[in-house]
Structures are given as C-alpha cells and as structure tokens.
gemmi code that builds the backbone of each chain (N, CA, C; Angstrom):
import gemmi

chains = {
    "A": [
        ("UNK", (0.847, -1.189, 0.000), (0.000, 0.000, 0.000), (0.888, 1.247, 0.000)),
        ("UNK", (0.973, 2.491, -0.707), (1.036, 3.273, -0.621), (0.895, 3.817, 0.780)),
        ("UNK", (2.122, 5.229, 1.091), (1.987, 5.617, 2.101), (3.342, 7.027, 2.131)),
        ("UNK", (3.053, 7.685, 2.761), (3.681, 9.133, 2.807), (4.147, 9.334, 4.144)),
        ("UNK", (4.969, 9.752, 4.367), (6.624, 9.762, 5.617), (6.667, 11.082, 5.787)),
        ("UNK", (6.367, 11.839, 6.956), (6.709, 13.556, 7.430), (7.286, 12.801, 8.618)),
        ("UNK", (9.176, 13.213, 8.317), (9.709, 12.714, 9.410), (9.654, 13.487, 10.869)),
        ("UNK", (9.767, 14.876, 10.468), (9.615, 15.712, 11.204), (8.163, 16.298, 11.529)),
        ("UNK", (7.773, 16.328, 13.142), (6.871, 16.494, 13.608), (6.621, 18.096, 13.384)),
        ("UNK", (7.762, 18.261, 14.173), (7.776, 19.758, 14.822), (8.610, 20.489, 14.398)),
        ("UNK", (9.134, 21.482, 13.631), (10.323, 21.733, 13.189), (10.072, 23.587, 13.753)),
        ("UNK", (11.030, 24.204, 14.417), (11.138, 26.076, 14.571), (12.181, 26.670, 13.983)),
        ("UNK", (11.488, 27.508, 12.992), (12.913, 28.078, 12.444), (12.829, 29.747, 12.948)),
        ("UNK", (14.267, 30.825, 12.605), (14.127, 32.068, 12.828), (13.129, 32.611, 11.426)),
        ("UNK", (12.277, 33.852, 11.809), (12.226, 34.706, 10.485), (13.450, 34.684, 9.576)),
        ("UNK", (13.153, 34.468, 8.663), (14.376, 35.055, 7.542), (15.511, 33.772, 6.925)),
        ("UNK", (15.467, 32.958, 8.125), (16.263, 31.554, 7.908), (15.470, 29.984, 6.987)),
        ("UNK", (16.729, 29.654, 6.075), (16.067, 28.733, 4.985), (15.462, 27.398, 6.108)),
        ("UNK", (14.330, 27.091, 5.125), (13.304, 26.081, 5.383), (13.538, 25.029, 4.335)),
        ("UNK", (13.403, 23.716, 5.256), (13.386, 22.403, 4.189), (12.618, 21.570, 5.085)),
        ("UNK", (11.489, 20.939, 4.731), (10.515, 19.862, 4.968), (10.551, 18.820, 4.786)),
        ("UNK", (10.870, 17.864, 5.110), (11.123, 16.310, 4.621), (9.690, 15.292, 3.844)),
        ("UNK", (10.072, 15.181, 3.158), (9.065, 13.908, 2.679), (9.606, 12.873, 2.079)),
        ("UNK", (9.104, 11.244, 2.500), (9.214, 10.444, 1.792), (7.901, 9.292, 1.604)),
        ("UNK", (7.821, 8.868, 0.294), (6.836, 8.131, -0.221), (7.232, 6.889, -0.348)),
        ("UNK", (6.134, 5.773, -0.415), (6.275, 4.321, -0.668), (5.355, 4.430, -1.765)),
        ("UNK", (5.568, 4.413, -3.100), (4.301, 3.804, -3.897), (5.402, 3.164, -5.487)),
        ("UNK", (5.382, 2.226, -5.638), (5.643, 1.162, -6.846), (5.760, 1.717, -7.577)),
        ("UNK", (4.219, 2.993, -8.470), (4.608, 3.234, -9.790), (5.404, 4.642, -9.775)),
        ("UNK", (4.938, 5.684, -10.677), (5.761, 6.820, -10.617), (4.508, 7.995, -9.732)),
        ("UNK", (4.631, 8.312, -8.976), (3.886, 9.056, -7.402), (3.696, 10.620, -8.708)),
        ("UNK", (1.891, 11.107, -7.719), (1.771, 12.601, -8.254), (1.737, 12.661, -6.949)),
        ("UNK", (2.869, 13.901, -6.477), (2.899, 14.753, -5.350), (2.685, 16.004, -4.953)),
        ("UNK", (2.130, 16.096, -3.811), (1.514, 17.728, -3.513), (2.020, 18.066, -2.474)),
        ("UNK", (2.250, 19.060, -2.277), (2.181, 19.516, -1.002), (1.261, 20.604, -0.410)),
        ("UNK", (0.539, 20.559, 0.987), (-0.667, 21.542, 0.808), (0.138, 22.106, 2.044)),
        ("UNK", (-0.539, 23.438, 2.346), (-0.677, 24.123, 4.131), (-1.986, 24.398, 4.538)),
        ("UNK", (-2.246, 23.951, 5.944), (-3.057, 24.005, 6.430), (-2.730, 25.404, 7.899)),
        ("UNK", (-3.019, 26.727, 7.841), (-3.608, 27.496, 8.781), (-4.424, 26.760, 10.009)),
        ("UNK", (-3.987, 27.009, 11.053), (-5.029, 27.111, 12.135), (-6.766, 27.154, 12.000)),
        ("UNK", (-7.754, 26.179, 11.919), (-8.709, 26.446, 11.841), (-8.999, 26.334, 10.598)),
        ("UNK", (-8.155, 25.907, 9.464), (-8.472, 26.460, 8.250), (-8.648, 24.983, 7.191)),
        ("UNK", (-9.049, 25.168, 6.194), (-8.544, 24.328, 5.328), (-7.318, 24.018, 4.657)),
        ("UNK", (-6.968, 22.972, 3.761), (-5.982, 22.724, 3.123), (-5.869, 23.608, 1.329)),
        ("UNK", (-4.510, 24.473, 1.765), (-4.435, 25.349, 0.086), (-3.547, 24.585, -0.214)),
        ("UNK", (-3.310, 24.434, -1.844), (-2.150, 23.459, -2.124), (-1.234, 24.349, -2.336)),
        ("UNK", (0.168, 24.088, -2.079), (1.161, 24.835, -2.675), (1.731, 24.539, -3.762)),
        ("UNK", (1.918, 23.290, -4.308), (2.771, 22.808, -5.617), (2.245, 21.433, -5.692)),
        ("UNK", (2.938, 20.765, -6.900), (2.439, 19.728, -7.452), (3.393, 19.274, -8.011)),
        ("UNK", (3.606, 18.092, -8.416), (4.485, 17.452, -9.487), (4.059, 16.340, -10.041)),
        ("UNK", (3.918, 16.171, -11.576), (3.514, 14.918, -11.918), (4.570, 14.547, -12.664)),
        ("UNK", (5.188, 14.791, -13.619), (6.101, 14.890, -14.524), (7.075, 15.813, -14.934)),
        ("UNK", (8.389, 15.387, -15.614), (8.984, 16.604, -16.244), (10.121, 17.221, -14.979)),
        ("UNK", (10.326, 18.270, -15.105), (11.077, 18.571, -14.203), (11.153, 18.515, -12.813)),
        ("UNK", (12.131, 18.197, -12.192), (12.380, 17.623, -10.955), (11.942, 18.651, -9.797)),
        ("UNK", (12.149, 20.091, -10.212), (12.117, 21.079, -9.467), (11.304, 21.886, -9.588)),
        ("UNK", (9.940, 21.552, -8.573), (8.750, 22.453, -9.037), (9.044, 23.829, -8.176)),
        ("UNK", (8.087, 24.855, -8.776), (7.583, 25.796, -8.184), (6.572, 26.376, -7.983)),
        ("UNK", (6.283, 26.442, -6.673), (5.169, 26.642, -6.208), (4.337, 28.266, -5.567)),
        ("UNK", (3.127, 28.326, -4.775), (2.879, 30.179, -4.834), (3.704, 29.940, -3.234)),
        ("UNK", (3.530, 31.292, -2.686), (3.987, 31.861, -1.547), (5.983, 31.395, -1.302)),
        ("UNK", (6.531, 31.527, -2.608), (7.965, 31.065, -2.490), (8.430, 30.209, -2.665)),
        ("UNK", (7.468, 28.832, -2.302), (7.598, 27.194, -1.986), (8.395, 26.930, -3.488)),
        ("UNK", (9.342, 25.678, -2.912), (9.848, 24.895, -4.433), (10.101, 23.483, -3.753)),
        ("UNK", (10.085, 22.257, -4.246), (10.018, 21.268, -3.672), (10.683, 20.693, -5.262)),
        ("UNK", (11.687, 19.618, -4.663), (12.539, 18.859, -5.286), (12.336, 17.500, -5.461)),
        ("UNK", (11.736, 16.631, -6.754), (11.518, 14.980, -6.497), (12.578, 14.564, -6.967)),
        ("UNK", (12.624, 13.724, -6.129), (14.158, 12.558, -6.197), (13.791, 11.086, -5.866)),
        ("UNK", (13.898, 10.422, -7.285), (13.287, 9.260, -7.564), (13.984, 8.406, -6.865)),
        ("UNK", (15.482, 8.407, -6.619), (16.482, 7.435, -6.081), (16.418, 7.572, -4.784)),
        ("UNK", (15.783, 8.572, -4.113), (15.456, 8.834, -2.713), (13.900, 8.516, -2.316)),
        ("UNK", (12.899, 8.776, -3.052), (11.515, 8.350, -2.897), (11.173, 10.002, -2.072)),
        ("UNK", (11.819, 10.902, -2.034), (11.690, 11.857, -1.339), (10.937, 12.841, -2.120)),
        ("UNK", (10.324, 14.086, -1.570), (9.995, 15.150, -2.430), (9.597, 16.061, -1.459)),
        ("UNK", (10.746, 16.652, -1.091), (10.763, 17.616, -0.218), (10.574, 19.330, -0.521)),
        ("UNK", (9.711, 20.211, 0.572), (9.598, 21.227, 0.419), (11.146, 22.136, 1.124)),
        ("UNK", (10.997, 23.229, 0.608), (12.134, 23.834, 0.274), (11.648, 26.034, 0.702)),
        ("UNK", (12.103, 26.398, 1.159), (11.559, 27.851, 1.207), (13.006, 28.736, 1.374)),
        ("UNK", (13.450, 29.744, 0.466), (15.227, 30.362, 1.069), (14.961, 30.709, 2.489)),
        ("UNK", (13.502, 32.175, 2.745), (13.495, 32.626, 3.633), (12.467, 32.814, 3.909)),
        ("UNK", (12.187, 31.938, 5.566), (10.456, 31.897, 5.924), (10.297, 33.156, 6.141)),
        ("UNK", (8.743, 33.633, 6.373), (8.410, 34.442, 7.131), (7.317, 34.012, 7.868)),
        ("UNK", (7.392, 35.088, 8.982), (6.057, 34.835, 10.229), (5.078, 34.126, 9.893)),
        ("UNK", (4.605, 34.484, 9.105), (2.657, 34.046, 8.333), (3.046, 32.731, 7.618)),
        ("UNK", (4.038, 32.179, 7.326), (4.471, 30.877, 6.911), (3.765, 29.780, 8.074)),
        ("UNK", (3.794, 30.453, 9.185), (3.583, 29.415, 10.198), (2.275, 28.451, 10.039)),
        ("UNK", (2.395, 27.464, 10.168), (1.285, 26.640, 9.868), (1.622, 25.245, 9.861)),
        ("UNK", (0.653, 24.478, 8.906), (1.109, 22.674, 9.465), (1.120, 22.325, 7.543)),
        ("UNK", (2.244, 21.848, 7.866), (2.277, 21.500, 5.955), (2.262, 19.853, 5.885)),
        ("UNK", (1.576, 19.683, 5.003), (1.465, 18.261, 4.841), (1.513, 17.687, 3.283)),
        ("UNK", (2.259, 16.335, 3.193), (2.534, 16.371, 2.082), (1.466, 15.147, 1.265)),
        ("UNK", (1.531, 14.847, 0.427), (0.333, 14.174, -0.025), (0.756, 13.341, -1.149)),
        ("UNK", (0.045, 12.064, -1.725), (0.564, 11.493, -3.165), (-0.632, 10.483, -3.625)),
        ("UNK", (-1.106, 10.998, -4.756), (-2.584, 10.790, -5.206), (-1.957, 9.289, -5.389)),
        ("UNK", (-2.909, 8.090, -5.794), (-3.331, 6.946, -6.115), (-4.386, 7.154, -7.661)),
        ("UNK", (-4.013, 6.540, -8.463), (-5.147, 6.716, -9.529), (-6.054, 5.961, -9.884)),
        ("UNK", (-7.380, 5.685, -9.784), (-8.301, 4.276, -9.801), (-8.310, 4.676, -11.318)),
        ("UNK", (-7.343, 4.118, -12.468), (-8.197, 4.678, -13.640), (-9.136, 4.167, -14.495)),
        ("UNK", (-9.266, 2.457, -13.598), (-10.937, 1.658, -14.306), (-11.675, 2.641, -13.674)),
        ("UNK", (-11.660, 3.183, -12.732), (-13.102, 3.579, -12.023), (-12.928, 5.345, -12.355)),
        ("UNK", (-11.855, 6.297, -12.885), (-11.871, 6.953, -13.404), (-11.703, 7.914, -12.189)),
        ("UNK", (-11.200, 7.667, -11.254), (-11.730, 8.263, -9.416), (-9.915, 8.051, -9.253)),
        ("UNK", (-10.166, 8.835, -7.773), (-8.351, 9.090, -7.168), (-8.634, 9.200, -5.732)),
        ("UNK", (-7.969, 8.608, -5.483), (-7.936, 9.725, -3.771), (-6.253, 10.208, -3.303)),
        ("UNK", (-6.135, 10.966, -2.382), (-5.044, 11.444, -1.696), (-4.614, 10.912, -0.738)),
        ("UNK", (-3.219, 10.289, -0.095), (-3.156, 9.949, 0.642), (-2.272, 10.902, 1.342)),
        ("UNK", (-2.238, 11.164, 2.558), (-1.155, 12.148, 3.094), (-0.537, 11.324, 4.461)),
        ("UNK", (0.655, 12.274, 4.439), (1.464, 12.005, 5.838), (0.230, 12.916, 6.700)),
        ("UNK", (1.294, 12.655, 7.930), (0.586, 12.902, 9.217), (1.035, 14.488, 9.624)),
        ("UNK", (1.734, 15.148, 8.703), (1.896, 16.472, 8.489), (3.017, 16.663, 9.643)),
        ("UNK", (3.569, 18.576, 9.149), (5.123, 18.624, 9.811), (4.431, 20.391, 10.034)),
        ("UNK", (4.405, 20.303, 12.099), (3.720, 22.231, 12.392), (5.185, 22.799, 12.363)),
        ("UNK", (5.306, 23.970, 11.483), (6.185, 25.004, 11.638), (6.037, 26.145, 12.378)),
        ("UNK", (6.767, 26.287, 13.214), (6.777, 27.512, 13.879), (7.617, 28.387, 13.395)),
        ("UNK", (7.807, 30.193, 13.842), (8.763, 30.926, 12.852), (8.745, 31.742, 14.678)),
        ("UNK", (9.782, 31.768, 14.700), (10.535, 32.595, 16.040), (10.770, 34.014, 14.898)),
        ("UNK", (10.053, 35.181, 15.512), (10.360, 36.732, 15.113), (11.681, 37.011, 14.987)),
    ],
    "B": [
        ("UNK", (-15.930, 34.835, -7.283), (-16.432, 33.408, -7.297), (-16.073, 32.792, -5.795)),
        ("UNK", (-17.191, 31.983, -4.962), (-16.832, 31.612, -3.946), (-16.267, 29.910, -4.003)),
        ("UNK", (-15.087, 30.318, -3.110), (-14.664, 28.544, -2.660), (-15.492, 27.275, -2.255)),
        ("UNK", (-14.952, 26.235, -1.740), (-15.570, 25.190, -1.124), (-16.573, 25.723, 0.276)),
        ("UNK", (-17.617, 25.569, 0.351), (-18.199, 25.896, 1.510), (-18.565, 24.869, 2.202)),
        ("UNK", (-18.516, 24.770, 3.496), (-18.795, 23.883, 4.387), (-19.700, 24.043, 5.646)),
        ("UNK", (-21.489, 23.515, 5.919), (-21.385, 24.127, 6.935), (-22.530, 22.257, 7.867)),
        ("UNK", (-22.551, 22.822, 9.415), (-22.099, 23.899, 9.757), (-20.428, 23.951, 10.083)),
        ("UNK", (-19.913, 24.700, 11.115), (-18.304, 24.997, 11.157), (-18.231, 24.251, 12.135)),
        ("UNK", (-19.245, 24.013, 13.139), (-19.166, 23.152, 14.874), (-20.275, 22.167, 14.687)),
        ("UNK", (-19.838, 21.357, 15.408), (-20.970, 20.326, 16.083), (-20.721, 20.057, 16.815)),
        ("UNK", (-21.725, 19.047, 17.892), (-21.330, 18.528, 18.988), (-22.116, 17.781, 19.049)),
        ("UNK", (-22.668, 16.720, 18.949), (-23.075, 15.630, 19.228), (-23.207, 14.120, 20.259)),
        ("UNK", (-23.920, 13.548, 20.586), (-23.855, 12.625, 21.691), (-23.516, 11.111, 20.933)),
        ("UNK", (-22.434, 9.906, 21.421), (-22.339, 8.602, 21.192), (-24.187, 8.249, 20.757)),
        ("UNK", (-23.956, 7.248, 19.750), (-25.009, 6.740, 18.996), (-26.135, 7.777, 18.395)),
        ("UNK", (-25.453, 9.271, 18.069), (-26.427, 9.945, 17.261), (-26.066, 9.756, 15.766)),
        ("UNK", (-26.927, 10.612, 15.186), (-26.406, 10.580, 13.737), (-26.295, 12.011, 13.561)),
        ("UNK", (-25.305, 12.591, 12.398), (-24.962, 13.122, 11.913), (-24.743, 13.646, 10.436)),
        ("UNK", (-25.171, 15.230, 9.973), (-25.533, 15.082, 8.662), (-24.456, 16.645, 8.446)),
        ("UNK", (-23.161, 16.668, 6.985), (-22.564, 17.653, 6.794), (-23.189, 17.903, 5.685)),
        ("UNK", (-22.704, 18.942, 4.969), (-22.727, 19.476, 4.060), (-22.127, 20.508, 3.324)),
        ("UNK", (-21.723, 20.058, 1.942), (-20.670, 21.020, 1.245), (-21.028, 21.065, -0.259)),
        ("UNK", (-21.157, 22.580, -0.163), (-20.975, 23.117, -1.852), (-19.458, 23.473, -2.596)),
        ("UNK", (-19.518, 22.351, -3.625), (-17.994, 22.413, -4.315), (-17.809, 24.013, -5.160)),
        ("UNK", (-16.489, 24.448, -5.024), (-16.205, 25.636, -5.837), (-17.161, 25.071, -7.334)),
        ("UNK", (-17.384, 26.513, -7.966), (-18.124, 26.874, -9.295), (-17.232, 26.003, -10.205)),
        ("UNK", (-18.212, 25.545, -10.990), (-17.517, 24.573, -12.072), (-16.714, 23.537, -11.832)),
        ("UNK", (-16.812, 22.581, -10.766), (-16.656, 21.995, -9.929), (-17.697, 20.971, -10.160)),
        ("UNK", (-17.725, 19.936, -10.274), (-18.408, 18.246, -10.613), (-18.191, 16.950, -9.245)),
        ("UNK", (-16.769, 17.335, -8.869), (-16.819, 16.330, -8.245), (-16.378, 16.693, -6.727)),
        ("UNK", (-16.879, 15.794, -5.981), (-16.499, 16.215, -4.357), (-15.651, 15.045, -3.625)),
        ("UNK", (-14.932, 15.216, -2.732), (-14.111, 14.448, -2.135), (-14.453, 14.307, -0.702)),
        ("UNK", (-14.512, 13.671, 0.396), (-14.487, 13.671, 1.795), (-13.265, 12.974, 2.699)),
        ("UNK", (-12.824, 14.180, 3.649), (-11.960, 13.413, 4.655), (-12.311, 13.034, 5.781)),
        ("UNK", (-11.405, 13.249, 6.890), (-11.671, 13.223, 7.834), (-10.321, 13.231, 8.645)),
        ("UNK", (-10.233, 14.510, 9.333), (-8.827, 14.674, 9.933), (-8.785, 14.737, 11.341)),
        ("UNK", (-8.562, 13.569, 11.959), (-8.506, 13.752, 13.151), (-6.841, 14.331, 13.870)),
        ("UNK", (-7.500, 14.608, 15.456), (-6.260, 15.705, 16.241), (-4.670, 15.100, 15.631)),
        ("UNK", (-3.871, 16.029, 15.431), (-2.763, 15.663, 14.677), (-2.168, 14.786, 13.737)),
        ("UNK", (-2.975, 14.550, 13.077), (-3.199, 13.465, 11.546), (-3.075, 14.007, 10.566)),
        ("UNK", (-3.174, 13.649, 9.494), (-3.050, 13.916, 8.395), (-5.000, 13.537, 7.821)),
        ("UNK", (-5.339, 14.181, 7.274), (-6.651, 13.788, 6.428), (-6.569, 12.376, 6.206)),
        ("UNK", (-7.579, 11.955, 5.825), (-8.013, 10.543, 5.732), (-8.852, 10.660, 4.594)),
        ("UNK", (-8.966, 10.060, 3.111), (-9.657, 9.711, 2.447), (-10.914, 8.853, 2.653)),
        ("UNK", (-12.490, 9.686, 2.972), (-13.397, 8.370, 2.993), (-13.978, 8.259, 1.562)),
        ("UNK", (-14.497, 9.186, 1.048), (-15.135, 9.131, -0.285), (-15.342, 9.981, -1.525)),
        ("UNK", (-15.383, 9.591, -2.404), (-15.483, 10.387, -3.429), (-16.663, 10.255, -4.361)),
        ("UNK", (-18.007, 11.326, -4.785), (-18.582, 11.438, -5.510), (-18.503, 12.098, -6.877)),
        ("UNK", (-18.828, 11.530, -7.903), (-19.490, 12.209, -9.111), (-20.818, 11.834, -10.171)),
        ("UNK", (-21.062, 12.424, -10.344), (-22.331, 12.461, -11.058), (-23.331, 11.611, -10.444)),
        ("UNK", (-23.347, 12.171, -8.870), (-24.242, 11.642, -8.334), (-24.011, 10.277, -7.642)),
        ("UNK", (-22.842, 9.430, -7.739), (-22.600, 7.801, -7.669), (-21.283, 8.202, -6.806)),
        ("UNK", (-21.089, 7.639, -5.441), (-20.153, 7.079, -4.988), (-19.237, 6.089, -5.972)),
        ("UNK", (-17.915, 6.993, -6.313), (-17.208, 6.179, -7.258), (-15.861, 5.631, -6.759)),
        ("UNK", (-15.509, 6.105, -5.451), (-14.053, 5.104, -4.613), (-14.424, 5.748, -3.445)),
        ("UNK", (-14.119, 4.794, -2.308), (-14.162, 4.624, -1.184), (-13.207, 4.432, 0.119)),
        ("UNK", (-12.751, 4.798, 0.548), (-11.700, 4.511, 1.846), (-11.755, 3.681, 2.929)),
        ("UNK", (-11.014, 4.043, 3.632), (-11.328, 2.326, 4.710), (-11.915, 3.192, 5.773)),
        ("UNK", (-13.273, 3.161, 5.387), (-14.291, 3.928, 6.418), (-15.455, 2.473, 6.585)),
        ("UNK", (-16.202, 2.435, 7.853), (-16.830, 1.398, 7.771), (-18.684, 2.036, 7.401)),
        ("UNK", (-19.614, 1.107, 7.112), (-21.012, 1.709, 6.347), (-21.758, 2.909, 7.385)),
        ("UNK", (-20.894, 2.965, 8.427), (-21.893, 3.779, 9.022), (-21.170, 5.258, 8.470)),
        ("UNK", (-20.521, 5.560, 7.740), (-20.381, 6.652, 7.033), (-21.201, 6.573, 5.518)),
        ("UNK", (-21.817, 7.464, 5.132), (-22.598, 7.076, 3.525), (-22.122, 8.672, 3.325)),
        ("UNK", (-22.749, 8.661, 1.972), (-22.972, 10.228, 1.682), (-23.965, 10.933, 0.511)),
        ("UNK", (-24.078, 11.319, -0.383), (-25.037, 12.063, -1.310), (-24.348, 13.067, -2.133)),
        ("UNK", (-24.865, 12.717, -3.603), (-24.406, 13.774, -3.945), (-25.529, 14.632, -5.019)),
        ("UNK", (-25.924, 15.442, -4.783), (-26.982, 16.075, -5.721), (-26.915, 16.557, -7.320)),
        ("UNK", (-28.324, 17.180, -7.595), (-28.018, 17.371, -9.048), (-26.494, 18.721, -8.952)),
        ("UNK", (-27.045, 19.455, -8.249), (-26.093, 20.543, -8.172), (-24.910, 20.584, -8.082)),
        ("UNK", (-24.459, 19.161, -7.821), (-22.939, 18.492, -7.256), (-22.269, 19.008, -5.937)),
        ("UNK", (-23.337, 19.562, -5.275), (-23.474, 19.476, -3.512), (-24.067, 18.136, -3.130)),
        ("UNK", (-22.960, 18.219, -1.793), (-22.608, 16.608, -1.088), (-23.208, 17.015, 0.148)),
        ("UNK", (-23.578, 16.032, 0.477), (-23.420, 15.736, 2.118), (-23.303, 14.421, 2.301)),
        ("UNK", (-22.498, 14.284, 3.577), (-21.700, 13.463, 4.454), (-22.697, 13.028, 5.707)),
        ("UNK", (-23.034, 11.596, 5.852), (-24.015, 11.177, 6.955), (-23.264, 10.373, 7.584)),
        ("UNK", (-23.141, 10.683, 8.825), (-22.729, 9.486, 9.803), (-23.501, 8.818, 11.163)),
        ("UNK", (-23.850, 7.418, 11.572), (-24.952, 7.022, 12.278), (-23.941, 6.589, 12.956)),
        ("UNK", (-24.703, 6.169, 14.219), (-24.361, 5.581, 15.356), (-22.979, 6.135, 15.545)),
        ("UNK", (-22.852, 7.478, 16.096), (-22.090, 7.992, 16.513), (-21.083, 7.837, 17.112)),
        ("UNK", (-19.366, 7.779, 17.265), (-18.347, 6.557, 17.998), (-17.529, 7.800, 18.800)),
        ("UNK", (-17.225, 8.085, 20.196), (-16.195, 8.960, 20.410), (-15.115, 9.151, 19.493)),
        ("UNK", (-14.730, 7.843, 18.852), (-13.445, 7.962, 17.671), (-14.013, 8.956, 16.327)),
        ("UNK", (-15.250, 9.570, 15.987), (-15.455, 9.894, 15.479), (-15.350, 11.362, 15.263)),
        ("UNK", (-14.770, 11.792, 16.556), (-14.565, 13.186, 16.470), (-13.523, 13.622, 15.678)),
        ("UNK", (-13.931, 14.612, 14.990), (-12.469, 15.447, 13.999), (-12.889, 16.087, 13.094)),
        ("UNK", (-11.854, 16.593, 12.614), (-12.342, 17.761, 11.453), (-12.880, 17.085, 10.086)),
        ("UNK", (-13.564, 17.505, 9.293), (-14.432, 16.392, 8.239), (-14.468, 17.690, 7.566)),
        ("UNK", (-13.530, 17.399, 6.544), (-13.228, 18.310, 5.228), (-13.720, 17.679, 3.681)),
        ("UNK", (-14.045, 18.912, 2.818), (-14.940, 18.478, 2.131), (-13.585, 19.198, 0.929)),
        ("UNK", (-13.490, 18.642, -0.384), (-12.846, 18.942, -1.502), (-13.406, 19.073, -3.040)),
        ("UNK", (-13.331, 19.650, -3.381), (-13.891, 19.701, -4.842), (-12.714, 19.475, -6.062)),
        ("UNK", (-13.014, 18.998, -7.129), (-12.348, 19.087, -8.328), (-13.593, 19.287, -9.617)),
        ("UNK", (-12.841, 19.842, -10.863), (-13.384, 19.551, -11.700), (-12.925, 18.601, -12.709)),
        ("UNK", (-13.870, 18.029, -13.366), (-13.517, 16.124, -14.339), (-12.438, 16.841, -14.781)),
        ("UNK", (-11.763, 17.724, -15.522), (-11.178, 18.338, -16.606), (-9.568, 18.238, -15.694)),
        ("UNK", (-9.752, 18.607, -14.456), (-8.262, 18.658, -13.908), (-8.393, 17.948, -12.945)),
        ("UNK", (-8.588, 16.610, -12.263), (-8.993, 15.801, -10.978), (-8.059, 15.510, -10.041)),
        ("UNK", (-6.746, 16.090, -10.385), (-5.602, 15.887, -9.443), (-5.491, 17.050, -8.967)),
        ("UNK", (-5.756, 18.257, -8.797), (-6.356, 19.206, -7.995), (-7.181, 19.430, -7.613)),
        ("UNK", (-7.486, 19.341, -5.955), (-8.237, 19.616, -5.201), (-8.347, 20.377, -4.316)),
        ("UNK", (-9.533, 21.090, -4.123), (-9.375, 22.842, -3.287), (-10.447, 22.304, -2.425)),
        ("UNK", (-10.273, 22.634, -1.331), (-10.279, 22.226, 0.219), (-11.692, 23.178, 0.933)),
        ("UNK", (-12.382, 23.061, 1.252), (-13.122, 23.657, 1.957), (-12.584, 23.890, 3.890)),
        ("UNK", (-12.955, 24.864, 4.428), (-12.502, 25.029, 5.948), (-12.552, 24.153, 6.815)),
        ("UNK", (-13.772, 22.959, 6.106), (-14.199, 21.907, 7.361), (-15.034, 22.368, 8.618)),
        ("UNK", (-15.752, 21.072, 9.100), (-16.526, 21.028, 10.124), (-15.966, 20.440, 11.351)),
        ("UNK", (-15.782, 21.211, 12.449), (-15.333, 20.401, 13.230), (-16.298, 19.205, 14.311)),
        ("UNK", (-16.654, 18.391, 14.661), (-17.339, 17.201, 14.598), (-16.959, 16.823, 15.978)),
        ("UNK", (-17.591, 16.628, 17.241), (-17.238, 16.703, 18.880), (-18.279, 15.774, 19.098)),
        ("UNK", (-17.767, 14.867, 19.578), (-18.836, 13.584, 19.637), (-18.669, 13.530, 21.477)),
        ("UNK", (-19.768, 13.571, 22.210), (-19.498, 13.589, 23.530), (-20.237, 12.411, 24.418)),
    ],
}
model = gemmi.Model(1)
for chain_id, residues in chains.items():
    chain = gemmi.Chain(chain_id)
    for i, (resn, *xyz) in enumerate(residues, 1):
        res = gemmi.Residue()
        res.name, res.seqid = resn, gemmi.SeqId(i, " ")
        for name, pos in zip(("N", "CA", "C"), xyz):
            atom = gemmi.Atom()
            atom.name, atom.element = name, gemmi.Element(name[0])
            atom.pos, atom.b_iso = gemmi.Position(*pos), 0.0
            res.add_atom(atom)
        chain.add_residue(res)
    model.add_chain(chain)
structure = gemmi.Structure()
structure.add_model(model)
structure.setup_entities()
C-alpha cells in the first residue's frame, strides 16, 4: 500500500532563515505529489504539485520542492520563511483508480512550523 | 467566485447519534471528495462522488454514507455515533477536466461527547 513519511513532527525556524521539509513516499509506480498548508482552523491550500517533467517544481507563496526518484523523497524547500508561513504542511501522493476513473489522496501525518520573530 | 463551503463549522453531538454535513464544491466543480482529519493526523480519504454515484471509497466502515446532488453538492451522513469519530471532516472539490487538484473547503469540526 502506498503511504507518505513527514519525518519531522515539529520543526522552529528564525524569520528570515532557509526552510526544508522532509518527505518520503512508498508507492511502486511513478507518485503525483503535492504539497498543501493548512492554517489554524483552516482548510488545506495546495502549494505545488508534481507529476512529470522537471524535478524542481515551483510553487505560490515562495515554496519549491525537489523529487528525487532514487530517494523516494519530495521535499519542500523555502530560502526565507516568514512569520505568516507558520502553519502545518502536509505532504500528499494521489493513487489513480483509472478503471473507475476516481483518485484519492493519501497524506502524511503532516510537519507544524513555527517561525521565532 | 466563492470557494468550497462547508457548513455547519461546529458540532457537537452525543455517542449513537447521527450526523448530517454538508458542502458546496467551488463553481464549475463536478466532483467532491471527503476526509476526515482527526487531532494531529493527516486527512483521511473516505469518499469520493461524481455524477451523483459514490465512485471510490476509503477504509471507512457503512456507518459513514454520503449524497451527492443534481447541483454536485454533497453531504456526508454518519450514524451511530463513535467517540473515535470526532475530527475535522473536510470536504474537496475538483473539476472532471483537472482531478488531481483539489481545493479544500474550511471543514466542520465534529465533537462527539
């Protein structure tokens, strides 16, 4: 079965200092990966995606996340957080039913960032 | 144009009630998704509708069902109410045209007492 790895629970960085998020995936064929943030109270916005093609996506609010097939990894990436970054990011990797024409998402158990002023 | 809406935002409910959500998918929007995120988890896939038909399912057991209308507004029913049942129950939309993006509604939070 498919399944998605946020090694890090808890991670605090300073304002202004680079951010990297860990992810790793278990799935056989070739993985579509997302990564979303979830706000306090809020729903899930996606930040990036990757299905194909280049290794190094880019995503809104700064985000770039790197897939690395020989690692199973596809980690998020930011030079320099800021405050309002703070939130719970979680990473995700669709499954495709394509007899039944349907998908679902499976996600890790997500990684809360804090940002020290 | 408005997003995923979800209401209501609270519940609270007693062991062995039932329970009824409801969510309107963003405009131009066909298909709906359901989670279920409990305290420090990650979402949980229970179901996915389109055109009206439950078309994949998650490892949720029957006392979760759901609906999906002409309008391609869902709701989410859950019976016999379980303390494990408490958590946030987020609702997602896609449209057929792009189905690997999905935009998230705020969710209901769901307090089973």
């Amino acid at each position: 079965a498919q399944s998605v790895t946020q090694p890090d629970i808890h991670i605090t960085v300073s304002e202004g200092a680079s951010l990297e998020l860990r992810c790793n995936y278990s799935y056989g064929a070739t993985p579509y990966l997302f990564w979303y943030v979830q706000s306090p109270g809020q729903g899930l916005q996606l930040l990036l995606k990757y299905f194909s093609g280049d290794t190094l996506v880019q995503g809104i609010k700064g985000f770039e996340a790197e897939f690395k097939r020989s690692q199973s990894s596809f980690n998020l990436r930011k030079p320099s957080v800021h405050w309002s970054d703070a939130a719970e990011y979680f990473c995700a990797v669709v499954l495709l039913y394509s007899g039944a024409g349907s998908y679902q998402l499976t996600f890790g158990k997500g990684t809360k960032l804090s940002v020290i002023p | 144009d408005a997003g995923v809406t979800q209401s209501p935002t609270h519940l609270i409910k007693t062991r062995g009630q039932q329970v009824t959500l409801r969510c309107s998918p963003k405009s131009g929007h066909d298909t709906v998704s359901w989670y279920q995120q409990a305290l420090g988890q990650g979402p949980q896939f229970i179901f996915q509708y389109y055109e009206e038909e439950e078309r994949q399912r998650g490892n949720f057991p029957d006392r979760f069902s759901g609906h999906q209308f002409p309008n391609y507004s869902s709701e989410l029913n859950v019976n016999a109410l379980l303390l494990g049942d408490s958590a946030l129950y987020l609702c997602a939309s896609s449209p057929r045209s792009d189905l690997m993006v999905q935009y998230f509604g705020p969710g209901t939070r769901l307090t089973v007492t």
